[in-house]
Backbone as ProteinMPNN parsed JSONL, in Angstrom:
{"seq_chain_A": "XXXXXXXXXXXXXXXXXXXXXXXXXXXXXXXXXXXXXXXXXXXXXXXXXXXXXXXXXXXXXXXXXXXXXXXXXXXXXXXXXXXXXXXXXXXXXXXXXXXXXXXXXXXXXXXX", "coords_chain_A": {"N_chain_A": [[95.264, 91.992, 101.952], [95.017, 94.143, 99.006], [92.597, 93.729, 96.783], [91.413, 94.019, 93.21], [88.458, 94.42, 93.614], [87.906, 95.141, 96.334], [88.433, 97.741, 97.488], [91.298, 98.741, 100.201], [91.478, 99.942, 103.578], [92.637, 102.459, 103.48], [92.528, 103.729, 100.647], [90.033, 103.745, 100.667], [89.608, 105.858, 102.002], [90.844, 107.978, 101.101], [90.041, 108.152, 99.109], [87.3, 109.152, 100.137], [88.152, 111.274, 101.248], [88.941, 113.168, 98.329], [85.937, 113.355, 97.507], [85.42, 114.624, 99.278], [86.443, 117.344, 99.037], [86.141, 118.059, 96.447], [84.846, 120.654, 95.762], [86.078, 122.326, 96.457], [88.642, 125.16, 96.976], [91.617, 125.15, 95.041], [95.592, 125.691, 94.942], [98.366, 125.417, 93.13], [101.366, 125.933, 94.146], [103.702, 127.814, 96.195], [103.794, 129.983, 98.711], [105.673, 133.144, 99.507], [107.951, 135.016, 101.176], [109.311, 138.409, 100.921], [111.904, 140.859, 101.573], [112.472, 144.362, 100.657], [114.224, 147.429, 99.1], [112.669, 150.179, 98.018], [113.617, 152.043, 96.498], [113.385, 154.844, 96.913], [114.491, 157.502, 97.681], [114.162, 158.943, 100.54], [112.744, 157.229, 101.883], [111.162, 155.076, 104.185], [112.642, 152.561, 104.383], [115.17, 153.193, 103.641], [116.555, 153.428, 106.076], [116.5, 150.825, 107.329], [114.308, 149.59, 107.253], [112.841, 147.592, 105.831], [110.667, 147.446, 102.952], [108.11, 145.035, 103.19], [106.955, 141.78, 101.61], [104.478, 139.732, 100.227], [104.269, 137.031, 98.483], [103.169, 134.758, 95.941], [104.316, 132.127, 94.63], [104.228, 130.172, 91.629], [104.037, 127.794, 88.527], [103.477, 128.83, 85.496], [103.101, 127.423, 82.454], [105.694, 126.503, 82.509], [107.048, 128.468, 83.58], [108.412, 130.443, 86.113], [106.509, 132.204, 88.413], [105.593, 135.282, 90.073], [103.853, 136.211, 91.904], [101.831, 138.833, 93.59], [100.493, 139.2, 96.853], [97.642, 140.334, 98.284], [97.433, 141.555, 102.072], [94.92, 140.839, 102.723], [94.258, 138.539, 101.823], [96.235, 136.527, 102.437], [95.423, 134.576, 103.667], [93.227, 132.963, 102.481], [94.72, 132.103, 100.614], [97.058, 130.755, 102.011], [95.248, 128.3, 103.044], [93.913, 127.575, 100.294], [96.782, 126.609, 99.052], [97.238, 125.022, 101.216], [95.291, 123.323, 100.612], [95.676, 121.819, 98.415], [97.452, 120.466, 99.033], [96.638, 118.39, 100.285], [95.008, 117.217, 98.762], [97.108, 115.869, 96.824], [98.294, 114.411, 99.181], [95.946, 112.377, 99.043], [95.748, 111.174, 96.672], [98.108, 110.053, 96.837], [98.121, 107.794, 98.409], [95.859, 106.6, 96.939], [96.893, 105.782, 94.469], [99.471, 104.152, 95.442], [97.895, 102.18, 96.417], [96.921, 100.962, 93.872], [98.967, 100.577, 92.632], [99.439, 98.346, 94.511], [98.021, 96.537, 94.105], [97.917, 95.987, 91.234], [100.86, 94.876, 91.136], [100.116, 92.485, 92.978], [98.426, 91.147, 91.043], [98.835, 91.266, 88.638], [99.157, 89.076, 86.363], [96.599, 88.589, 85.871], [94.186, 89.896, 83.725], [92.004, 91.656, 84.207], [92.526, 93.765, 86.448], [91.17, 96.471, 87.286]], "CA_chain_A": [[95.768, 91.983, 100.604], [94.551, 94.772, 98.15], [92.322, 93.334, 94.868], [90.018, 95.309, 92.447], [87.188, 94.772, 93.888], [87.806, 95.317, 97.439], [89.591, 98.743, 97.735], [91.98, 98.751, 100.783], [91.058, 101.164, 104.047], [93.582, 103.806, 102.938], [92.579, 104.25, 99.773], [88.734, 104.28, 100.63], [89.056, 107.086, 103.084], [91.351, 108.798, 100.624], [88.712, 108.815, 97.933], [86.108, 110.418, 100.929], [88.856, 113.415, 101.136], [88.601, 113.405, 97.41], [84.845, 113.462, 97.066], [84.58, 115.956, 100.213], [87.549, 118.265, 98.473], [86.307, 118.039, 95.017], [84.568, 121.822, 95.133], [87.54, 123.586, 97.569], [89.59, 126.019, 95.802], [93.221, 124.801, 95.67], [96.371, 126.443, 94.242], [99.409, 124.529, 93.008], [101.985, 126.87, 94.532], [103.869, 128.055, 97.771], [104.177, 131.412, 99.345], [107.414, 133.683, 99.462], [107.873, 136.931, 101.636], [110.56, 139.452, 100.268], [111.835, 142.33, 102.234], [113.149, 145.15, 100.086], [114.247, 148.663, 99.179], [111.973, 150.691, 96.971], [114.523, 153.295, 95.878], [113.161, 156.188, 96.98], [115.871, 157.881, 98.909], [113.651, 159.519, 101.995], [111.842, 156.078, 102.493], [112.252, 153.931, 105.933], [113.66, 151.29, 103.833], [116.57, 153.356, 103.371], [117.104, 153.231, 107.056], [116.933, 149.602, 107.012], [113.204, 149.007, 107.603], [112.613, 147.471, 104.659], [109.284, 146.824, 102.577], [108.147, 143.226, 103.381], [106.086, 141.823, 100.308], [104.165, 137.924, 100.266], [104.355, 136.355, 96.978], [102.725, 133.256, 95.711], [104.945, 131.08, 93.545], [103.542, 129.59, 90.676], [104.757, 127.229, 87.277], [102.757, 129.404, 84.796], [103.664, 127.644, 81.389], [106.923, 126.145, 82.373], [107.958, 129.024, 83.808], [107.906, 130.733, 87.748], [105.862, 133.482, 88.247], [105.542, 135.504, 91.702], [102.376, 137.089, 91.976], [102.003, 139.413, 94.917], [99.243, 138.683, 97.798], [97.331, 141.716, 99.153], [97.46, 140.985, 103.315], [93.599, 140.154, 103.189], [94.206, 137.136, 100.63], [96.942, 135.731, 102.471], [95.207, 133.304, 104.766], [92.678, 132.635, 101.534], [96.002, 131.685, 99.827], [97.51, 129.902, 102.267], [94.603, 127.5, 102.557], [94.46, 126.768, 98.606], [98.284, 125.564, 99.115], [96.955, 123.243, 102.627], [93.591, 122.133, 99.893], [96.617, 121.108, 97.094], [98.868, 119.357, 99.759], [96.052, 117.59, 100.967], [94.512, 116.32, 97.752], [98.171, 115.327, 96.388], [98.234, 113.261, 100.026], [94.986, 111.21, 99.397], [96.309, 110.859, 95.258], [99.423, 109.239, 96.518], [97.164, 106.447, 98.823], [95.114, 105.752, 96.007], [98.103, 105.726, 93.828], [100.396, 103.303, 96.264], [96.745, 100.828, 96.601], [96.376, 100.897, 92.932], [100.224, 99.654, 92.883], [99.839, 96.9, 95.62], [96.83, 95.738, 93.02], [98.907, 95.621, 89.902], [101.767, 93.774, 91.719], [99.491, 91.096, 93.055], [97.392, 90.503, 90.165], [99.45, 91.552, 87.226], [99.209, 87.903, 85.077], [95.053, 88.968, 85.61], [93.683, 91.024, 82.672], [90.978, 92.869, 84.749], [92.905, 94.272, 87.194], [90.68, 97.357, 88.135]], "C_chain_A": [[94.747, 92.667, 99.698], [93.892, 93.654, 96.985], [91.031, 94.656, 94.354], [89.305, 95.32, 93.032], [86.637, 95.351, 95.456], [88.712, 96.364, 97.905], [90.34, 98.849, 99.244], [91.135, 100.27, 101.421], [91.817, 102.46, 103.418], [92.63, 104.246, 101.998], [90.908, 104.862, 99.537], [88.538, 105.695, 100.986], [89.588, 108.014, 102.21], [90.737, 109.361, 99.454], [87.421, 109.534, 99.005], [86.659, 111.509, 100.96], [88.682, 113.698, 99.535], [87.313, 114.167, 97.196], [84.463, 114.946, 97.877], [85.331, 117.16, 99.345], [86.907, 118.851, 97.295], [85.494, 119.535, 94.321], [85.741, 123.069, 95.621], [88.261, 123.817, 96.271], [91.089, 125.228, 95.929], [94.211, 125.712, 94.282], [97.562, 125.514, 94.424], [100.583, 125.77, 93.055], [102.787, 127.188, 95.797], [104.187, 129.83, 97.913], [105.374, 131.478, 99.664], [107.286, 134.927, 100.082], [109.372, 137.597, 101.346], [110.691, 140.517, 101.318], [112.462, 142.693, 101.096], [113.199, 146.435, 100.1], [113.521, 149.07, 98.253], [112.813, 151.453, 96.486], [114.624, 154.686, 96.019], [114.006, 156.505, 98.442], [115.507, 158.392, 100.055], [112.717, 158.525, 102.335], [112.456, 155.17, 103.488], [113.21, 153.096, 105.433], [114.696, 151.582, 104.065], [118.032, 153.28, 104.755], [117.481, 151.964, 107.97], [115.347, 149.247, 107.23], [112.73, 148.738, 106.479], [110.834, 146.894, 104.011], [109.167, 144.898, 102.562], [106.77, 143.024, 102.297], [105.864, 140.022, 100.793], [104.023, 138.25, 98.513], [103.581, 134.993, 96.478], [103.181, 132.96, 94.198], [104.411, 130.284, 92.686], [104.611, 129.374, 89.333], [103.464, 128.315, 86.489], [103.016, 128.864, 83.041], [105.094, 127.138, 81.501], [107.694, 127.151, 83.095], [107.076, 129.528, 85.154], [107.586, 131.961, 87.326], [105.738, 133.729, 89.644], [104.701, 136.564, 91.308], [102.282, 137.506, 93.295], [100.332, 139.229, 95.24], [99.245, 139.409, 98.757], [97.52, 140.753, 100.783], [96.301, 140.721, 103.507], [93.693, 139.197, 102.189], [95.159, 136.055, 101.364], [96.361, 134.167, 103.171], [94.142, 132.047, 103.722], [94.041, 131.524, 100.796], [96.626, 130.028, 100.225], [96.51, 127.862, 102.634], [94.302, 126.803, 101.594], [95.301, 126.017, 98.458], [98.031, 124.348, 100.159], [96.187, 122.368, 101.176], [94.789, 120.884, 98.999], [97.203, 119.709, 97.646], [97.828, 118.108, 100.543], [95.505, 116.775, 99.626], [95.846, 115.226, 96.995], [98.394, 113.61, 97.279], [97.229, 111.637, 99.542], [95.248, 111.138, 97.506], [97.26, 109.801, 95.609], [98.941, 107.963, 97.497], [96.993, 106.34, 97.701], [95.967, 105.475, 95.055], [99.079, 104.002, 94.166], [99.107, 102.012, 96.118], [96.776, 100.444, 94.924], [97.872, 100.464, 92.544], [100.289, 98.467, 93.153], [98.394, 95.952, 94.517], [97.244, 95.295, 92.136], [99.424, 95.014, 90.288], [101.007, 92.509, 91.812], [98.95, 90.529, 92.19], [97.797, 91.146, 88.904], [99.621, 90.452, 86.207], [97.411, 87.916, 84.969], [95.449, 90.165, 84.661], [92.526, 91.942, 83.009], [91.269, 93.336, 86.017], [92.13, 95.586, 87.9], [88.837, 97.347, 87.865]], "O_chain_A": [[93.689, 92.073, 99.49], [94.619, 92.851, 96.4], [90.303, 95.541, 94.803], [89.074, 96.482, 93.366], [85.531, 95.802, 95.756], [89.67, 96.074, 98.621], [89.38, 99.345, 99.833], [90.564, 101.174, 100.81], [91.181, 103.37, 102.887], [91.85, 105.122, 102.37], [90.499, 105.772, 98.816], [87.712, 106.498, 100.55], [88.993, 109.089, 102.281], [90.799, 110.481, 98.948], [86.687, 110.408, 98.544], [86.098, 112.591, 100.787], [88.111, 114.783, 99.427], [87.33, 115.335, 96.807], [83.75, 115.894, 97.547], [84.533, 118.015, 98.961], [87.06, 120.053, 97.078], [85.39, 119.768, 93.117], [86.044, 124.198, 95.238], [88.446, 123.232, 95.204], [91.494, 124.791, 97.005], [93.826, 126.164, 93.203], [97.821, 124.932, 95.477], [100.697, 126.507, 92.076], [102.266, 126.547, 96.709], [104.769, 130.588, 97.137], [106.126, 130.564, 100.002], [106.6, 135.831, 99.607], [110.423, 137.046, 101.672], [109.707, 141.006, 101.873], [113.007, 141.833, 100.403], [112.445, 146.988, 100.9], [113.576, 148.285, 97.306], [112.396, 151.485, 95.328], [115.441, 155.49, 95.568], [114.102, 156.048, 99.581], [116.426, 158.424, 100.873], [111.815, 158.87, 103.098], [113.583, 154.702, 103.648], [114.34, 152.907, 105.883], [115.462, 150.781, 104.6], [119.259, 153.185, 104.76], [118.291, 151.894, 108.895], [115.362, 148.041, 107.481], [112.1, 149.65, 105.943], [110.068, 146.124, 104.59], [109.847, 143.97, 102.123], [105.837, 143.817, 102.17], [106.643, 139.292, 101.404], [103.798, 139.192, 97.754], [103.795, 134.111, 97.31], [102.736, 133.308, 93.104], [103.962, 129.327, 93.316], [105.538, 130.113, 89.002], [102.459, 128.472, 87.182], [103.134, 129.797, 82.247], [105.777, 127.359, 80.501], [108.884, 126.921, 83.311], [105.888, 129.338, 85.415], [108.013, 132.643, 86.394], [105.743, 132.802, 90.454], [104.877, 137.528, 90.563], [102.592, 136.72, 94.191], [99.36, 139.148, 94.489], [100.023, 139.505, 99.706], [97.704, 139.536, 100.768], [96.178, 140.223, 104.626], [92.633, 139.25, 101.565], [95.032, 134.866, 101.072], [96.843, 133.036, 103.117], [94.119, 130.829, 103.903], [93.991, 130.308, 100.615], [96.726, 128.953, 99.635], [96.971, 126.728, 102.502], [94.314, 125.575, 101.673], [95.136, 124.917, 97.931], [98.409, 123.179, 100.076], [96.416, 121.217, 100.805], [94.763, 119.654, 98.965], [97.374, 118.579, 97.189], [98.24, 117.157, 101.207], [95.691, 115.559, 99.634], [95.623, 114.056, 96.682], [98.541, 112.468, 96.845], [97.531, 110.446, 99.618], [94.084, 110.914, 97.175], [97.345, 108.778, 94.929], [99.582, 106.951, 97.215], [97.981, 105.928, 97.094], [95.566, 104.397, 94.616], [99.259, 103.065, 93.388], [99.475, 100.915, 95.699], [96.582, 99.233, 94.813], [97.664, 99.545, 91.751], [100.873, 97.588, 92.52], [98.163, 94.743, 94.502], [97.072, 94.086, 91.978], [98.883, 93.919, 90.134], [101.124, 91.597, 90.994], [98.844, 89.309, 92.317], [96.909, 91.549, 88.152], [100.202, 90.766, 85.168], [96.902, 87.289, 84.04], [96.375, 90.976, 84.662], [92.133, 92.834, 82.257], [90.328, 93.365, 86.81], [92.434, 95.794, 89.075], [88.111, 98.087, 88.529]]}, "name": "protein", "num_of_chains": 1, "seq": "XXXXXXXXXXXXXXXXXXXXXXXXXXXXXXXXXXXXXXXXXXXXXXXXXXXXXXXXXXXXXXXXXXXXXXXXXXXXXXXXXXXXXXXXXXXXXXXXXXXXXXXXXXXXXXXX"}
């Protein structure tokens, strides 16, 4: 049984991915690959080999933005999106423990 003072395994280990994480680059985002035609009428595309493009999806402001990702960035990239999905993970432990704390001890006034 979770209380303040005795943080639950989960949520310990999930603050060590925190602490280890807390200089890694991360990017709140996912990657997108496009094929398309460029327009130019004597280009392969036109024969169906079409230009293949990566993208990285981003809220910019409320709004989506697709920013293109040279082929030496992609693996850079796609790591940033693992760092995100991994910090979100050990947020939603400490999150869920910091729940099962409130519940139990919600008529206490020093809950954390």
């Amino acid at each position: 049984m979770p209380n303040s003072k005795v943080p639950s395994p989960a949520r310990a280990s999930a603050k060590a991915i925190l602490r280890q994480m807390a200089d890694m680059p991360f990017i709140i985002g996912s990657l997108v690959t496009s094929a398309r035609t460029c327009g130019n009428k004597g280009c392969r595309c036109f024969q169906g080999d079409k230009h293949i493009n990566t993208y990285l999806a981003v809220n910019v402001e409320g709004k989506r933005a697709m920013l293109c990702v040279p082929k030496e960035h992609i693996d850079f990239v796609q790591q940033c999106i693992k760092n995100h999905k991994r910090l979100q993970e050990a947020l939603s432990l400490i999150s869920r423990d910091c729940l099962d704390v409130f519940v139990i001890n919600k008529k206490g006034t020093n809950l954390f």
